[in-house]
N, C-alpha and C positions, 0 to 999 in steps of 0.2 A: 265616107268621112265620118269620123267617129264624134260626136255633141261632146264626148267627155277628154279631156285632157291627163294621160297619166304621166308623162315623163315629166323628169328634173326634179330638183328643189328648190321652194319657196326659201325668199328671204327671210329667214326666219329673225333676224333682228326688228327687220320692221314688222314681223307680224306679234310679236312682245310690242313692241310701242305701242302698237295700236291697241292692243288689249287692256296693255296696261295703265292710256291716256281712257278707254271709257272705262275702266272700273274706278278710275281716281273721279271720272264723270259721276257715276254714283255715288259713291262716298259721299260727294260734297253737294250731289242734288238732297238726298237725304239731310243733309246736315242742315243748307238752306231753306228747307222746306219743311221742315217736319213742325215748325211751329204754326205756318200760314195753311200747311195742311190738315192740322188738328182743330183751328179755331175755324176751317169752312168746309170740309170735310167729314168732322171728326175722326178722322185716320192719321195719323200722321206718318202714315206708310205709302201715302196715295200717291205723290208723285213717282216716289222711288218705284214701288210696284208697277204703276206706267213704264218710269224707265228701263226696270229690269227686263218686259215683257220687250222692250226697242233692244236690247242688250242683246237677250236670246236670238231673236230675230234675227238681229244682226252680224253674228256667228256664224249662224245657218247659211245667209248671206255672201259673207264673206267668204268661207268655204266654198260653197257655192261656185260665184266668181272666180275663185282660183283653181280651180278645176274646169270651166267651161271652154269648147272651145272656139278661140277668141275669129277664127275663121270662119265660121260657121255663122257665129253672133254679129259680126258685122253686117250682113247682109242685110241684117234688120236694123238699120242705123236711121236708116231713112221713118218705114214705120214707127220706131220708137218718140222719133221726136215728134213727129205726127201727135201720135196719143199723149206725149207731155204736152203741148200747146192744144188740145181740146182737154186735158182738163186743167189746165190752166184759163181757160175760156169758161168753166164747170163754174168759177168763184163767184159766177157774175149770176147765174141763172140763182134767180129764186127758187127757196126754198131745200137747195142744194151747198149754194157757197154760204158759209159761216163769218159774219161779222164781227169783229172784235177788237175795241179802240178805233173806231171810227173805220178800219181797214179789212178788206174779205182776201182774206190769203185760205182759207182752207173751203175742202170738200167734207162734208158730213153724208154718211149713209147709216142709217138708224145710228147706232152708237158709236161709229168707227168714224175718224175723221181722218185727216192726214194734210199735208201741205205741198201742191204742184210744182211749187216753185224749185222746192230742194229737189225733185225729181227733173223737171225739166234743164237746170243746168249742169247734170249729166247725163243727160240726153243728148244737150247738145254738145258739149264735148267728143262725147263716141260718136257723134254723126260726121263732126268737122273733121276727126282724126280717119273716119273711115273713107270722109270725102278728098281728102287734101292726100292721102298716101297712093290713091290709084295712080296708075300710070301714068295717064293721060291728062292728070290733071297738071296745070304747069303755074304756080301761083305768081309767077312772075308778072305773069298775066290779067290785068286788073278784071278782065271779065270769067275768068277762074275764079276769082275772089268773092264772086258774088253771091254763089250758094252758102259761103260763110256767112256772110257780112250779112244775104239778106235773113238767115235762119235764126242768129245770133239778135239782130234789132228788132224779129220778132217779138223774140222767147221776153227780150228788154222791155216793147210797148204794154205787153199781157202782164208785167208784172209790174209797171209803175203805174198800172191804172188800177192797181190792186188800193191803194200804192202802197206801193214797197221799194223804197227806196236803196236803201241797202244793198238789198240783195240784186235789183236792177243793176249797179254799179261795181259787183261784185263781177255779175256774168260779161258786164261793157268789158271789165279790166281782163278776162279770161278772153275773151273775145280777141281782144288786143293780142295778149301772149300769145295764142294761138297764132295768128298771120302772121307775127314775127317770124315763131319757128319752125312755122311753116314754108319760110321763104317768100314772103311781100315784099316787094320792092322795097325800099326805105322812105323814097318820096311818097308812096302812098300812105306808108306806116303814119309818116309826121303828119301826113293831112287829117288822118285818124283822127291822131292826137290830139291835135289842134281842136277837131272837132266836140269830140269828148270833153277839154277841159271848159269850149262852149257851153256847153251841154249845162252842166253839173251847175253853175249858177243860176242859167235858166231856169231848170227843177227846182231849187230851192228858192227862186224870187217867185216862181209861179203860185206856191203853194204857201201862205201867210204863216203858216207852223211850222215850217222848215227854215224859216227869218225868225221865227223865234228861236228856237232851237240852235243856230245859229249865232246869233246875239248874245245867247244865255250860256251859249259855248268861252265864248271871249271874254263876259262876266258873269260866273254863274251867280254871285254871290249879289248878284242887282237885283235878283229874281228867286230868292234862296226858297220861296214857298212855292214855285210853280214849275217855269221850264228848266231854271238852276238846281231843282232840289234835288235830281237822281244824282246829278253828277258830282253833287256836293257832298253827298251820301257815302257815293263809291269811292271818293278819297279820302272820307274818315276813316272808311275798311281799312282800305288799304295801309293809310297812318296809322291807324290803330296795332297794325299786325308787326310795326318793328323787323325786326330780326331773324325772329324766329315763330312769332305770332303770338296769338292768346291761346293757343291750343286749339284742339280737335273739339267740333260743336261748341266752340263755346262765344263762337260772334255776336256780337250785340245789335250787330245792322239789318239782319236778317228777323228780326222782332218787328215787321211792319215800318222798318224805316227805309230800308234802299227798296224800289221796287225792283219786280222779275228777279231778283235775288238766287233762284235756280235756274233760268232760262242767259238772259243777255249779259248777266252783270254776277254770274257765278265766279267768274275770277275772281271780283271781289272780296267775296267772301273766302275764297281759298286763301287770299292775301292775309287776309284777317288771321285766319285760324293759323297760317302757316308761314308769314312772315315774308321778308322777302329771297330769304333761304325755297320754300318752298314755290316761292311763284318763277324764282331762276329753273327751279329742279323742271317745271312746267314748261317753260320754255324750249328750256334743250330737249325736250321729251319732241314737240315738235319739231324743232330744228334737225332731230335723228331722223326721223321722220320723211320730212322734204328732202336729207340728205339723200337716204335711201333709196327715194323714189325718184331724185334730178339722177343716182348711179346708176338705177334701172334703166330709167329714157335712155341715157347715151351708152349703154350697154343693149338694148334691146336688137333683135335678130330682125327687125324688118323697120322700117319706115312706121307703118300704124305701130307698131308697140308703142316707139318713139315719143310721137303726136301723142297718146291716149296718155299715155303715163307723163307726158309734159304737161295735158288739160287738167289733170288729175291733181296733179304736187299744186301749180296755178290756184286749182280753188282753195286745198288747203291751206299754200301761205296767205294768199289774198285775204280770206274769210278771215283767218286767223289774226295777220295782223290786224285788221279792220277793228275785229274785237278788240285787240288786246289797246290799240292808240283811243277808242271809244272812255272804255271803264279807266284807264287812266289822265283822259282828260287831255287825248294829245289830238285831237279832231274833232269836229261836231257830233253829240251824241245820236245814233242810229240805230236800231233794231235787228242784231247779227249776229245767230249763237256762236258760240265756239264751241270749233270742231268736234267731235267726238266726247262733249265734254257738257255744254247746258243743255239741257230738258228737252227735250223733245221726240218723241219717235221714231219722223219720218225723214231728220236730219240723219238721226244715229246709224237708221238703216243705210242710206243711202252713203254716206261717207264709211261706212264698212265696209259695205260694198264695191266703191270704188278704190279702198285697198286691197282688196282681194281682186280683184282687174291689175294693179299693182304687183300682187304675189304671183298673177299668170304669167303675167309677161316676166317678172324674174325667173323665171324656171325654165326660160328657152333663151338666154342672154346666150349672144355671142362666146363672150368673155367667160372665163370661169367665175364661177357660184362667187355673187357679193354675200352671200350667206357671213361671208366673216371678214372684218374688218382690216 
């Protein structure tokens, strides 16, 4: 059995989206940043240069993925999540996990750091999709369900004791879609549910900054210098941007006023410079996107494509909307890049990657080539 995959063609729509969602990521990490990177840095090339180095990578990546083959790769579905949940364990041990805002979400070794969490929720995805398409597994069966359920509120506890909330809730709600369509009964689906919308006040009464945050959600304007200020910030961007925007770098909120300005709240700034013309064009860039990838799933030649490429589309709308109801002030503010688009490395890699797991399975569809609309 051969590791590499040569037949068919990739969807070459979505593989344009995808390229063309992180290099519009660039542009406007650079735009964001080039002022907060010259006055701590003196570069104002620093983060964009981190990001291009995620960029690269993540081409390779991607490619990669869409050529591997995916029969071969699963076998290690089990092992991989193995290793994402010890180094998701990595954040805790001294002098390995990196603190930052009170929270240790990364692994540092000399200069190189990276973040578990984005690797571990596609981890766990290709393990569920690899577990729930065997034969013999039958999900109807609540004791079937439990190598999900129990791998899934793993990967959950290891990352809200980071905490990291967001992203905990991100992997709950993929967790969920998954047993859906994987075939869960219904009755057990609502008991989920039930459970989960438990849950989610719980976490935030437990934790006193998550009741701020919360509060400051409802008015941010009671608290405009403290837990209200990001979000107060984010919707002047946004107001500010009209139409069609202030132009290209030429945002004003990004001067030390909105924080993470190229990481969680990059939208923002997009909105500014490019209006609300530009944040639609954004939009639909993902929504082609999910398209794609929900055409793949239900076009896909076996059961796992199915599963994988349905965990897959899951993170990226989840994640995405999360951001996008965030920076516009339609939820409580959270910590949750968007996709293929804020600052970060180890995101960019991994959501490339998981389109190109995307572009494999389009190349063995059933159906003929979604290549064209």
């Amino acid at each position: 059995m051969k590791l590499i995959n040569t037949r068919g063609k990739p969807d070459y729509i979505l593989l344009g989206a995808v390229i063309l969602l992180a290099l519009i990521g660039l542009l406007f990490i650079y735009s964001a940043s080039y002022y907060m990177a010259e006055r701590d840095f003196s570069n104002k090339f620093y983060y964009f240069t981190k990001q291009a180095v995620g960029f690269v990578v993540g081409v390779a990546a991607m490619l990669l993925a869409s050529r591997l083959n995916l029969d071969i790769l699963k076998k290690f579905s089990l092992p991989l999540l193995a290793v994402s949940l010890v180094l998701l364990g990595l954040v805790f041990v001294p002098g390995l996990g990196i603190e930052n805002y009170g929270a240790k979400r990364w692994v540092g070794f000399g200069g190189f750091s990276f973040q578990p969490s984005e690797i571990a929720k596609f981890a766990f995805v290709f393990f569920a999709a690899t577990y729930m398409s065997r034969e013999k597994t039958d999900m109807t069966r609540i004791s079937h369900t439990l190598p999900v359920l129990g791998s899934g509120v793993a990967v959950c506890l290891l990352i809200i004791l980071e905490p990291n909330m967001s992203i905990t809730m991100c992997v709950g709600l993929v967790m969920l879609i998954m047993l859906f369509i994987g075939g869960m009964k219904p009755k057990w689906f609502v008991f989920l549910l039930v459970a989960a919308a438990v849950a989610v006040p719980v976490m935030i009464l437990v934790e006193p900054y998550r009741l701020k945050r919360l509060l400051a959600f409802i008015d941010p304007w009671a608290s405009p210098k403290d837990e209200g200020y990001q979000l107060i910030q984010s919707l002047y961007a946004l107001g500010s941007g009209g139409w069609f925007g202030v132009g290209l770098f030429n945002s004003r909120q990004k001067y030390s006023f909105l924080p993470f300005a190229e990481s969680d709240f990059v939208f923002s700034v997009i909105g500014e410079e490019t209006g609300l013309v530009g944040c639609l064009f954004l939009m639909l860039l993902f929504l082609l996107v999910i398209y794609r990838g929900v055409k793949i799933s239900l076009n896909a030649a076996d059961k796992f494509g199915s599963l994988l490429c349905g965990g897959i589309v899951s993170i990226i709308a989840v994640q995405s909307a999360i951001n996008l109801a965030v920076v516009t002030g339609s939820i409580p503010p959270t910590g949750l890049p968007l996709p293929f688009i804020s600052y970060g490395g180890t995101s960019l890699v991994m959501f490339m990657f998981a389109a190109g797991l995307l572009l494999n399975v389009s190349r063995s569809e059933e159906t003929p080539s979604v290549s064209h609309l």
